[in-house]
N, C-alpha and C positions, 0 to 999 in steps of 0.2 A: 504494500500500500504506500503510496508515495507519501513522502512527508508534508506536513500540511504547514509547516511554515518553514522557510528555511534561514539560519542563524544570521542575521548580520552582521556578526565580527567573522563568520566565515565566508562569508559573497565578498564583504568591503574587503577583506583582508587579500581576497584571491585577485583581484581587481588591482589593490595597493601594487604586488607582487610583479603583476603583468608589466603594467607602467612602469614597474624600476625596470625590469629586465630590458625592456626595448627603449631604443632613444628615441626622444620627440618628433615629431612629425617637423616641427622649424628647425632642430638640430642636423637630420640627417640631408632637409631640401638645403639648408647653407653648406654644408659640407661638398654637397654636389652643381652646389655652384660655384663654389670656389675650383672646382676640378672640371667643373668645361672653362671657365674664365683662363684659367690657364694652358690648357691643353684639348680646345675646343677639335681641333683635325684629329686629333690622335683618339678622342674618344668617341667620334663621328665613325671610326675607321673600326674602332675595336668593338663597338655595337653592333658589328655586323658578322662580327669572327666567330662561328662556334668557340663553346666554349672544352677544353681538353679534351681526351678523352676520360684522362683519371679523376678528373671531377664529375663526371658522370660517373664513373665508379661508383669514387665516395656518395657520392648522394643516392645512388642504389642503394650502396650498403647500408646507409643511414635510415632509411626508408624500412629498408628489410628487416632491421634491430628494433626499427620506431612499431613495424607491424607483429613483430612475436613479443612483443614485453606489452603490446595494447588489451584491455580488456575487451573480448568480444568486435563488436561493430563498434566498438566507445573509441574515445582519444585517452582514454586516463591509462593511466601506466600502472599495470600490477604489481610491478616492482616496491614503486611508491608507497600504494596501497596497504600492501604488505607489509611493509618495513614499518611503518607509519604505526598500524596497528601491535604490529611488537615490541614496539617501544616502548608500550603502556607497563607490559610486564616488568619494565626495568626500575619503574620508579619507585621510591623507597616509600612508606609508611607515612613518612611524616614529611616527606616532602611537598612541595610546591610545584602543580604545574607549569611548565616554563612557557613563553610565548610562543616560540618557534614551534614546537609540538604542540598545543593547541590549536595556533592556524589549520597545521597539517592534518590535524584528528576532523575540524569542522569541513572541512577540504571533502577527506573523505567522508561524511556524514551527508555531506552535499550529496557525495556521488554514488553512495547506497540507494538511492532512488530509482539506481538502473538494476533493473533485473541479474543482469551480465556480472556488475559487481558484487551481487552478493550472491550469486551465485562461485563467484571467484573467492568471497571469504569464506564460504560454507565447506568448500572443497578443503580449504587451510586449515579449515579447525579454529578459527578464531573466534570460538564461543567460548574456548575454554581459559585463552588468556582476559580475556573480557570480565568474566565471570569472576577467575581470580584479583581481578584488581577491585572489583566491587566487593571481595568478601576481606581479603588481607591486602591489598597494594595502598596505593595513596589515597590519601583521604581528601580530595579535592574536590569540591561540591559541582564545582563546572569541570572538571574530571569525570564526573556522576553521572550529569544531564549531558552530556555529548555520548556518553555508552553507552547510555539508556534510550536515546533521542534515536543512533547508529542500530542496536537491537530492534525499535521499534520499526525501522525502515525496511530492513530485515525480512521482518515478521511479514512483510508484504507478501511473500512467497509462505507457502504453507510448511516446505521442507526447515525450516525455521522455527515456525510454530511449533510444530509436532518436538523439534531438539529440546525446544524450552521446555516444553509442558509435559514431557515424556522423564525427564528428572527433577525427582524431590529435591534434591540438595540447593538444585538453582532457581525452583520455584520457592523453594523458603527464604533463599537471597533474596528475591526478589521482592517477597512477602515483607522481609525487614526494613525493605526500603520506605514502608508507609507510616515509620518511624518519626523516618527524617522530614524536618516540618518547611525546608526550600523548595518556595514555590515553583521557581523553573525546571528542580529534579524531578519535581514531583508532577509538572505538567508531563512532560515523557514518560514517567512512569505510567500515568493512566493511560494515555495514550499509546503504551505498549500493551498494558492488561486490554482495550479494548481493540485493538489489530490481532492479537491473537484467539481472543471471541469471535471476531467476525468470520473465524475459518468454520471454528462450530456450529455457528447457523447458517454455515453455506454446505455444512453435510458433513464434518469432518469431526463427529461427536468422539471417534475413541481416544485420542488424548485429552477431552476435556475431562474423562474419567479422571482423569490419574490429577487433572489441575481439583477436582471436583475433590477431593477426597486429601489432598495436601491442602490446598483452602478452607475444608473444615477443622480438620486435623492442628493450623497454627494457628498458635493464643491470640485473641481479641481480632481476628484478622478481619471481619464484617465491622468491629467496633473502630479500627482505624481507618477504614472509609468515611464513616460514619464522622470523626476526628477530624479529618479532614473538610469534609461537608460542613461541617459546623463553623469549625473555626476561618477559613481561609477568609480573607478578605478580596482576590484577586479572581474577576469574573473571567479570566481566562482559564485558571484553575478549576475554579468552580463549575465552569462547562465541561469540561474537559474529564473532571471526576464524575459528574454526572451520567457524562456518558459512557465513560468505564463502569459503573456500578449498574446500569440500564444492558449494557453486555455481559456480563459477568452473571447478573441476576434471571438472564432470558437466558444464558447458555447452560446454566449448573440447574435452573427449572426443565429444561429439553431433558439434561440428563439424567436429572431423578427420575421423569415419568418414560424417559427410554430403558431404564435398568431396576425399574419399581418391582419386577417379580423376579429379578437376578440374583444370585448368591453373592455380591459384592457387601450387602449391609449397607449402602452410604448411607452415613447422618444424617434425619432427619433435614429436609430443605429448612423447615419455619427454623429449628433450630440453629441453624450455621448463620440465618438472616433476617428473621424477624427479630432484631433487637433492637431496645428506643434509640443507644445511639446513631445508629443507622437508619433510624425512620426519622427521627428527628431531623438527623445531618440533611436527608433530602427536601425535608419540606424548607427546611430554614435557608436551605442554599437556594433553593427555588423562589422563595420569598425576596431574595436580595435579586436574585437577577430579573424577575417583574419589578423593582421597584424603578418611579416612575423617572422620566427624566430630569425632574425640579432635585430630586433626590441625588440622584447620580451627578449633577452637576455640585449640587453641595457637597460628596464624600471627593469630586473632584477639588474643590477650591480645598476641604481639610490635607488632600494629600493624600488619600487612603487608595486613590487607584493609581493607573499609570502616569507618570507627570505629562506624559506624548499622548495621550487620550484626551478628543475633542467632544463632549458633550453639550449638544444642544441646549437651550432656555427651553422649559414647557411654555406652548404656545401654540394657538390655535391657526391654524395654516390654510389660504385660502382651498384645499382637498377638503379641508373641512366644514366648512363654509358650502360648501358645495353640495353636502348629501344629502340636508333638508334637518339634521336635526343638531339639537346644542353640543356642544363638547361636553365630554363626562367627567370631565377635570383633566389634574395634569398627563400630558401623555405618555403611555408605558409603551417603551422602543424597544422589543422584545425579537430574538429570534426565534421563528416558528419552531423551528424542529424542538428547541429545549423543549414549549409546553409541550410537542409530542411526545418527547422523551420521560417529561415526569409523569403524564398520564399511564405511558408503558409501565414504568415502577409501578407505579400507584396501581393499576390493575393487579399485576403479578403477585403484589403483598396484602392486597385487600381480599381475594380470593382466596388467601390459605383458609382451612377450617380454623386454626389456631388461633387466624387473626379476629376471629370472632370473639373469641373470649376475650379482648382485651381491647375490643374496637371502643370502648367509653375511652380510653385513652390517647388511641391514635385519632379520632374522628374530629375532632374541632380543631386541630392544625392542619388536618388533610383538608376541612370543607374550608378553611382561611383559606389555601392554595387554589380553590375552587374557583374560589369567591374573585380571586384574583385575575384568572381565566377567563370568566362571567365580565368582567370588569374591560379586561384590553377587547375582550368582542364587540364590546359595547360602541369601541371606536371605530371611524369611518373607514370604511371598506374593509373591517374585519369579517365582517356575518356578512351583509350582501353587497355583491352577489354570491349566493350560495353558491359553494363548488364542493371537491371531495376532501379539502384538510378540514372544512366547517364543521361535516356532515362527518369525519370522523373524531373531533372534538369532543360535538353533541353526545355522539352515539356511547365513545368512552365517560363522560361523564354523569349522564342516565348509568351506564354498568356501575360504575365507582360508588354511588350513591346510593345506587341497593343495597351493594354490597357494605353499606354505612348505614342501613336500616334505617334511610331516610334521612337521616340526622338532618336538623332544623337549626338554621343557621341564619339569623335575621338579614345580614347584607347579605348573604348567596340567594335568598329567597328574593328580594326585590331585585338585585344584578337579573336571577333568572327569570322575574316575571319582566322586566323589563327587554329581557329581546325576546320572550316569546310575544312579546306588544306589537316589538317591532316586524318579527315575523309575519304578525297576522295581519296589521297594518299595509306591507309587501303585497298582501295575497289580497287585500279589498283592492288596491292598487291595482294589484296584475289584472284583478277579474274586472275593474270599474271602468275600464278605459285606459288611454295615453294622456301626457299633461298636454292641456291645449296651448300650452305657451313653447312645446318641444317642434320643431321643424318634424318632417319625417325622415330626413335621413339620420337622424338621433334616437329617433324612435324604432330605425331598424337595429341602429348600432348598437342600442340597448338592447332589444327583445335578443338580438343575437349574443351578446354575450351573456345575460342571465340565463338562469338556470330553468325548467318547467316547472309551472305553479304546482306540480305532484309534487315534486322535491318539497315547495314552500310547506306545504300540506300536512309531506309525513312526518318532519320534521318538527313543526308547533305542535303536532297531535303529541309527538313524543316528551316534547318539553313540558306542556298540557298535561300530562300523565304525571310527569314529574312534578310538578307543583302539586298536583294536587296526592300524591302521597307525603311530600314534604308538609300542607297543611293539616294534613290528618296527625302527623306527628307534634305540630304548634300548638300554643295555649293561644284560647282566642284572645288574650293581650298582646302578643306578639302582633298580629294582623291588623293592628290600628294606625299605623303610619304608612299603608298600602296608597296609594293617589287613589281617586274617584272614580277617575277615567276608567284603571287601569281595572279598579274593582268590578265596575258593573261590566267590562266585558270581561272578565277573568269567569264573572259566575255567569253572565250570559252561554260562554264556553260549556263549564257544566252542565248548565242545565241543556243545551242540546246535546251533548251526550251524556245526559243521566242515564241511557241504560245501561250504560258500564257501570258495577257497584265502584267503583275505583271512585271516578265522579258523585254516587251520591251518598260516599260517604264520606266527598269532602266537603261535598253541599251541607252536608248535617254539619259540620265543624265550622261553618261559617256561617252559619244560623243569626247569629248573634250577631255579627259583622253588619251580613243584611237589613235584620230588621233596625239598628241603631241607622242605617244608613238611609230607611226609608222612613224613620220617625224624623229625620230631620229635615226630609224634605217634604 
């Protein structure tokens, strides 16, 4: 898997190196004008002369040495490579990375990207000097994260994966590493635990046994994810561990229900992972990376994130302006994939049986993260036009919430009555007409991009369900700061599908709501 960021003391450095080795482009043109200025006939004359024959030799020969010492189709030199990486073995304990070997380490971390090369260190064996300098060689934290960052790139290739995960000794290495609380070692690390999952959910479940079963087997090893989650302040990190714990948690669940009737024994799943500090670590890291951008720019001015990180003022943008309805406050600048990604957790660990017993606990930080969700939809061009991330949003958060036996949760409740408002609002829309103030090639450009009013449909029925399980769980004091609007067609909804008991047993919980709301008018 190619590396997803690459180091910039190893590009700027490789760059530095080029420009010293060659003369400047004004160097070499004065040079050669001083050499016709003087001997303009002579090198008129020699321009035209073949050049030796034993220069054509050499430069065969050069060429020939340049193509057996080259990696594959690559220009990079194995030799380099090679040497480069056996160097690490040499360093003492307690020494200090030097510069000139570190260039050369991110050089090649660069150039682990290429298949060709690491297939050139796999042949070498250089897992095993690698491996040794992480358990006894030098203790150098950028030492660490260039090894770790080099293994990750690695791992692209499966033959890779399977060397790591196929020995205890280096998955417990690797396991200690979650230890260490720097954040750039600790970014590669995750990012190598989740390069070597991604082999197992592409089919290659029999060494995640053996990761499945050292993973349970070392102390606190779900609780220092967990440690991690919690504490880091650095949303690069924090993504980054997310999505290692999101692989990790979806690879060792394949395995348990692949080997559930097999004579291996593994550890009970909720056991190895259903612990608070590893639910908590999730939700709370999740909580920081929806927070909104007012927010992020204040942890910017304290200092607390990258000083080279440009965060926006919350503020409302003519896109916004545009959709028809108000801003919902400040705005949450969020990447899709993470809520996918917490919703995936969240599914995985709210389905255990076990998490039942203890869902009073987990339940009101998971539905705050809901709420949170409910919230950035709420903004413009999050919900509509409906497409398939909305539509699996929805569908995961109905699942999640069953599996929360509804739990009732005053802002998730108005977040979620408020886009099924809007949903259904869409669908008087879609079925009432076009705006008479849109031209008609706007009115195609629309109908063409939104989604069919089925979609709108099955979708607020589903939300629709959801609410009205969630009121069944509320005291009717909760329900009094609902808007008017939102009420009379909330229960106008029930009651055309009161034949669903679902419906008219939230009809019955809100009895009380209605009739205070029709004595006062």
């Amino acid at each position: 898997m190619p590396k997803e960021e690459a180091e910039p003391s190893a590009s700027g450095l490789a760059v530095a190196a080029k420009q010293n080795d060659v003369p400047t482009a004004e160097n070499a043109n004065h040079k050669e004008s001083d050499a016709y200025a003087s001997a303009s006939a002579s090198a008129s004359s020699a321009s035209t002369t073949p050049p030796p024959a034993h220069e054509d030799a050499e430069e065969a020969e050069l060429l020939e040495r340049m193509r057996g010492d080259a990696v594959g189709n690559t220009m990079y030199s194995s030799r380099f490579i090679l040497k480069t990486v056996m160097r690490v073995g040499d360093l003492l304990r307690h020494s200090t990375l030097d510069q000139q070997l570190e260039d050369d380490l991110c050089k090649v971390w660069d150039m682990s990207v290429s298949p060709d090369v690491v297939t050139l260190l796999l042949e070498n064996g250089v897992i095993d000097p690698i491996m040794y300098t992480l358990v006894a060689g030098c203790e150098d934290l950028r030492l660490y994260e260039i090894l770790i960052g080099l293994l990750g790139n690695m791992c692209a290739q499966v033959e890779c994966a399977e060397l790591l995960a196929s020995d205890r000794y280096t998955l417990e290495t690797l396991f200690k590493m979650t230890y260490c609380m720097d954040t750039a070692m600790l970014i590669q690390l995750m990012r190598l635990f989740q390069y070597i999952m991604a082999h197992v959910l592409s089919g290659k479940e029999k060494f995640a046994v053996n990761w499945y079963i050292c993973f349970a087997a070392f102390e606190n090893s779900a609780q220092n994810l967990g440690r991690i989650l919690q504490l880091s302040v650095s949303d690069e990190l924090l993504v980054a561990a997310l999505k290692a714990t999101n692989a990790v948690l979806a690879s060792c669940a394949l395995v348990e229900e692949e080997n559930a009737n097999s004579t291996l024994n593994l550890k009970p799943f909720a056991k190895v992972f259903l612990v608070p500090e590893l639910c908590d670590g999730v939700n709370s890291a999740f909580l920081r990376l929806m927070r909104d951008d007012q927010a992020k720019l204040t942890d910017d001015e304290a200092g607390e994130d990258n000083e080279d990180a440009e965060v926006p003022a919350a503020q409302d943008s003519d896109e916004d302006a545009d959709v028809g309805y108000d801003s919902c406050g400040p705005k949450i600048t969020c990447d899709v994939e993470i809520i996918q990604t917490y919703l995936n957790i969240c599914t995985i660990l709210v389905q255990l049986p076990e998490a039942q017993a203890s869902m009073d606990v987990y339940a009101p930080s998971i539905v705050s993260c809901l709420a949170r969700i409910l919230q950035f939809l709420q903004q413009p061009l999050q919900l509509i036009p409906l497409g398939e991330r909305q539509e699996e949003y929805l569908e995961d958060l109905a699942h999640i919430w069953s599996r929360l036996k509804y739990f009732y949760h005053k802002e998730a409740f108005l977040n979620l009555l408020e886009l099924w408002y809007r949903l259904k609002q869409h669908i008087d829309n879609y079925t009432g007409g076009s705006d008479p103030d849109a031209n008609e090639f706007e009115e195609d450009e629309e109908e063409e991009d939104d989604a069919p009013k089925e979609q709108y449909v099955e979708n607020a029925l589903k939300l629709l369900r959801l609410l009205a399980c969630m009121v069944i769980k509320a005291e009717n004091s909760d329900l009094q700061e609902i808007g008017d609007e939102k009420v009379q067609l909330f229960v106008s909804a029930l009651k055309a599908g009161k034949e669903e008991a679902i419906f008219s047993r939230a009809l019955e919980c809100l009895n009380d709501k209605v009739a205070k709301e029709s004595g006062q008018a």
